[in-house]
N, C-alpha and C positions, 0 to 999 in steps of 0.2 A: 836319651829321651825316655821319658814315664811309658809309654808304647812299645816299648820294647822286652819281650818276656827269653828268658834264657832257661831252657827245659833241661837237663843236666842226663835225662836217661831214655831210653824209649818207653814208652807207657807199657807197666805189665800186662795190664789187660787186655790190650792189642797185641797183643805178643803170645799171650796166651793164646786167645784167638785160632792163630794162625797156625801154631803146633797142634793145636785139639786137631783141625781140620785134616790134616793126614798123618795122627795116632794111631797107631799099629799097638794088637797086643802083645803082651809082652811075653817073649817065645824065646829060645834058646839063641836064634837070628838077631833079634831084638838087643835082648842082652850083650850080644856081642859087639851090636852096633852102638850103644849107650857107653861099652868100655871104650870104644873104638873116638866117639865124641869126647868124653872124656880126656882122652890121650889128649887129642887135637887141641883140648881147651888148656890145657898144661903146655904144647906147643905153640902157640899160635903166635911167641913172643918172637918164634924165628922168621927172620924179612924173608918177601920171598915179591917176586919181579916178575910181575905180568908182563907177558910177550903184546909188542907192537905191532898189531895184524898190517894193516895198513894207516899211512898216514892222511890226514883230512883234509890238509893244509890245501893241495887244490884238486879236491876230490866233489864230481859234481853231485847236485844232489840225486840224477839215477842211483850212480856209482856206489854213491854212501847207502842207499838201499838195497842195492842188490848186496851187497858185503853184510849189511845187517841179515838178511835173511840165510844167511852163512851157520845163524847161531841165535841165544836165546840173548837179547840185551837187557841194559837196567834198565830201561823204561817198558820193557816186555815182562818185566819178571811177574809183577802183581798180576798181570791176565793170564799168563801159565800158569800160575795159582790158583787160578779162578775166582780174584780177589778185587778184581780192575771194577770202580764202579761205571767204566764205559765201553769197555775193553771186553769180550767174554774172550773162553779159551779157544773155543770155537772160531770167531772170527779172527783170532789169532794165527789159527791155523791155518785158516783161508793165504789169511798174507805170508807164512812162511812158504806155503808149498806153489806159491804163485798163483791163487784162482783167483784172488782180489789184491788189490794195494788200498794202504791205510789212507780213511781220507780224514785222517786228523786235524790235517794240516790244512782243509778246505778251508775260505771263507763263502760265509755266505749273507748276503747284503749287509756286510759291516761285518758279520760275527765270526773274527778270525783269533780262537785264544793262541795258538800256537804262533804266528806273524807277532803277538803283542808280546808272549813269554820269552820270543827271541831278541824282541827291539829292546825290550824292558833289563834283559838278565842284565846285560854290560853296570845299566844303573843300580840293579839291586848289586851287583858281585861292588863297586865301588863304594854303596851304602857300608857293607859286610868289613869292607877293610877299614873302612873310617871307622868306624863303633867297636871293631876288636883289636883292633891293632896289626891285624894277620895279614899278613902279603899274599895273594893268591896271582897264578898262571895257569894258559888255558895249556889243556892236554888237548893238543891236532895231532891225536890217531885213536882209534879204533882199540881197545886193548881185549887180548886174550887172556883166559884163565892157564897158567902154564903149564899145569898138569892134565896128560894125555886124555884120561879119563872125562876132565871138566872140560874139555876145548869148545863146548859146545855154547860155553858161556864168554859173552863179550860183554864192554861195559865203554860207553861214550861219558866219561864223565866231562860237567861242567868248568870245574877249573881244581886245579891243584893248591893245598894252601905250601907254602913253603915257609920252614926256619920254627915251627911250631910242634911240641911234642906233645901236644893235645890233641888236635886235630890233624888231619894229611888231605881231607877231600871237604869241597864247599859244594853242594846243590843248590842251584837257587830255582824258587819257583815264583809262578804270579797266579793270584786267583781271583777270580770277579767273584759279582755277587751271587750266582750261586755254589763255584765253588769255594768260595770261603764258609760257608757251612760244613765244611767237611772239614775242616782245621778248630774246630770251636773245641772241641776235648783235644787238640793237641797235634801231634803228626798224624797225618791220616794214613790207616793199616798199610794201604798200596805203596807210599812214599816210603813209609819205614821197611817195605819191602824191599823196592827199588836202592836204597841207601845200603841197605843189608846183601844186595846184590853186589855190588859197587865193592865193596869192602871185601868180598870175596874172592871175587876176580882180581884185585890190586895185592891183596894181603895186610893193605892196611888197618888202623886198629878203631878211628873214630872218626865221624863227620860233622859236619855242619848244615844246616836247612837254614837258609834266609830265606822266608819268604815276605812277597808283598802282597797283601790282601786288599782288594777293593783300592789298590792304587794310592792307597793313602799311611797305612799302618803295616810296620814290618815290627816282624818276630823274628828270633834267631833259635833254634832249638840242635840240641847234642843229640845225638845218635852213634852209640859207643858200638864197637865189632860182639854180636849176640851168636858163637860158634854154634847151641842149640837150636836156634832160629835159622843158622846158615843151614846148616844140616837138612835142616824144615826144604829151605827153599831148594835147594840142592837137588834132593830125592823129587821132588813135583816138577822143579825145570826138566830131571832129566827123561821122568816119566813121561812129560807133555814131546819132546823132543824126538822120543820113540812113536811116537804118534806123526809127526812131521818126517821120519825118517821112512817106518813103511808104510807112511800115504795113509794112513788111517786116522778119519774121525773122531776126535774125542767128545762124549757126551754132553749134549747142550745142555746151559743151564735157562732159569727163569728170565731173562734179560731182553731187552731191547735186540743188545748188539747179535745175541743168537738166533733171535726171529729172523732179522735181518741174514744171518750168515747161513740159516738154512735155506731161503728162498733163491740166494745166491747159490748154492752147492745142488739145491731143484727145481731149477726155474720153469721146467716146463715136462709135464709128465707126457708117457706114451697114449697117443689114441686106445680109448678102449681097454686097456689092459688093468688089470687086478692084481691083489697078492693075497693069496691063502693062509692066514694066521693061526687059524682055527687050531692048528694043532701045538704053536707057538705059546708054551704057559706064560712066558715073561710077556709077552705080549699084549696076551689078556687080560693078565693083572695091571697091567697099563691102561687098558681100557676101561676095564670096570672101575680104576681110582678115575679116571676123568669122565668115567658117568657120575660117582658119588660125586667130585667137584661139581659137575656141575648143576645137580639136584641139591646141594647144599648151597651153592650161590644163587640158584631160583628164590628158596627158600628165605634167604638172606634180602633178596631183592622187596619180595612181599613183605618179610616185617618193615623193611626201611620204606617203603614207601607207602604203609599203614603210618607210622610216626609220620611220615613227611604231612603226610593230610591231616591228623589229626593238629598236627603245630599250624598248619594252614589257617584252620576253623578260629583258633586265636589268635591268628595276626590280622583275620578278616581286611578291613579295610585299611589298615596301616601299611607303610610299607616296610618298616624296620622292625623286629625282634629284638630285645636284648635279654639277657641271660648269662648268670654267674660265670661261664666260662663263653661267651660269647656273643654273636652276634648272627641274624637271620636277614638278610635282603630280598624281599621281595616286591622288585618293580617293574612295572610296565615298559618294557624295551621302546624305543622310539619305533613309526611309521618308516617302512622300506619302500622302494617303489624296485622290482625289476624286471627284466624283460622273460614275455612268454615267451620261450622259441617255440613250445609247439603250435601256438597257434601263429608267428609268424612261418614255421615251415609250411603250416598247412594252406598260408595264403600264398607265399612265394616259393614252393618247391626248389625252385632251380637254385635260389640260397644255398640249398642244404650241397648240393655236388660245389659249391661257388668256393665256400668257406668250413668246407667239414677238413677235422686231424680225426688223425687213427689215435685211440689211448690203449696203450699195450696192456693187454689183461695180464690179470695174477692169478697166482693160485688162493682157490679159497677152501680153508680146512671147517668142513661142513660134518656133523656126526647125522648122518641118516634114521638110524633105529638104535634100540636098547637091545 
């Protein structure tokens, strides 16, 4: 099928990427671990047999969760990195050390990707052997890295390919319409993480990604064993690990899922109580960068909403704009009609004890003075 693209390498660029991101300079340490890579990439031709932690075969889904948080998996790899575009490392850490469980696997009125990537795999892994010819089987267990040092890394892969000296491991993924934006240049950084995991832990030397995008169009892409990159992921899983080991916090980043993973870690502060930073430099300088942000985004606000008005005055009574790169809507929303409560409390008091909920307050991160 003309839809079909076969990527032969992982994209340098994302690869690069990921190395910059925890680049050490180059020290006497350094150097020795560069010869030490090296070596590794001159052996990497020798097999080596990841241990069968436990089998899945009928393993329920607590079980298969409590066992994950055992260790760092392939589909965890990318947010230990701090590379997950949903995932932070933060919330990561919540779910290894028990404070939260992943709710990835939520549906919510209809919108369950995980329920559809599971229905769907059987059909795309059958797509994958028609179109290559490659016989694949599922791996039902749990596998470990088998070097004492790495045990910390597990990998659940999707299926095994067998009888092929090109490939050993098939992933298959499904992506809707908005995550298929993120496959438009190619394998997306986290995936080729994840893959890169996989092959670590196994020892084997290349993969496969079928994916199906938007449920209509599949792609197959190679993802050969990158020992530089392994290395990469290796040193940040084990760093993130040492964080889940003594209970300690790793730094949040700009993210959804970390907002989220702090309110969860401080849901509810002491009466009355403070904390003295004043003598705290790191602190400060925390502070005074989120006074300039936010007297910079003031400032940002005012000119955009000078432009907004002034584009106003020439759209006057039209309701549409157009313009070399785009387009301006500006229309009169429809008539609402809804209900006053407060003047129906005020006419029927005993309503409000009839039919009131409690809504659980938040914390709200308020800067008082400069």
């Amino acid at each position: 099928m003309n839809m079909i693209a076969l990527n032969t390498s992982t994209p340098v660029r994302r690869t690069k990427r990921l190395s910059a991101k925890i680049k050490a300079p180059v020290t006497d340490k350094a150097k020795d671990k560069n010869k030490r890579i090296d070596q590794s990439v001159t052996e990497s031709h020798i097999p080596m047999t990841p241990k069968r932690l436990v089998s899945t075969k009928n393993l329920s889904h607590d079980e298969w969760l409590e066992v994950r948080r055992q260790g760092v998996g392939s589909s965890d790899a990318a947010a230990a990195c701090g590379i997950h575009p949903y995932l932070s490392m933060l919330e990561l850490w919540l779910i290894k050390t028990g404070r939260t469980t992943s709710d990835l696997d939520e549906s919510i009125d209809g919108y369950a990707p995980l329920y559809w990537g599971n229905t769907l795999e059987p059909i795309v892994a059958k797509y994958y052997q028609e179109k290559t010819g490659n016989k694949v089987r599922r791996v039902n267990a749990i596998l470990q890295h088998p070097e004492p040092d790495k045990a910390f890394m597990l990998a659940n892969l999707d299926y095994a390919v067998t009888g092929s000296e090109e490939v050993q491991v098939l992933e298959c993924k499904t992506a809707g319409e908005h995550g298929a934006k993120l496959w438009r240049d190619g394998v997306p950084l986290y995936v080729t993480c994840q893959v890169q995991h996989q092959l670590a832990v196994t020892g084997k030397q290349a993969a496969h990604i079928c994916v199906l995008l938007c449920g209509h169009e599949a792609k197959i892409y190679k993802v050969e064993r990158d020992e530089r990159l392994i290395e990469s992921i290796i040193e940040q899983e084990r760093l993130f690990w040492q964080y889940v080991e003594t209970d300690t916090p790793p730094n949040p980043d700009h993210s959804e899922s970390a907002a989220k993973a702090l309110k969860l870690l401080y849901p509810t502060p002491k009466p009355s109580s403070k904390v003295d930073l004043r003598e705290d430099k790191g602190a400060n300088k925390l502070f005074d960068k989120l006074l300039g942000y936010r007297a910079s985004m003031e400032d940002l606000e005012q000119h955009h909403d000078q432009v907004k008005h002034q584009l106003q005055t020439l759209i006057k009574d039209n309701e549409v704009a157009v313009f070399n790169q785009g387009a301006i809507s500006w229309k009169r929303s429809k008539d609402s009609i809804s209900l006053d409560s407060k003047a129906v409390i005020k006419a029927h008091p005993e309503l409000l004890t009839q039919f009131s909920k409690t809504k659980q307050g938040s914390r709200r991160f308020v800067i008082l003075s400069d």
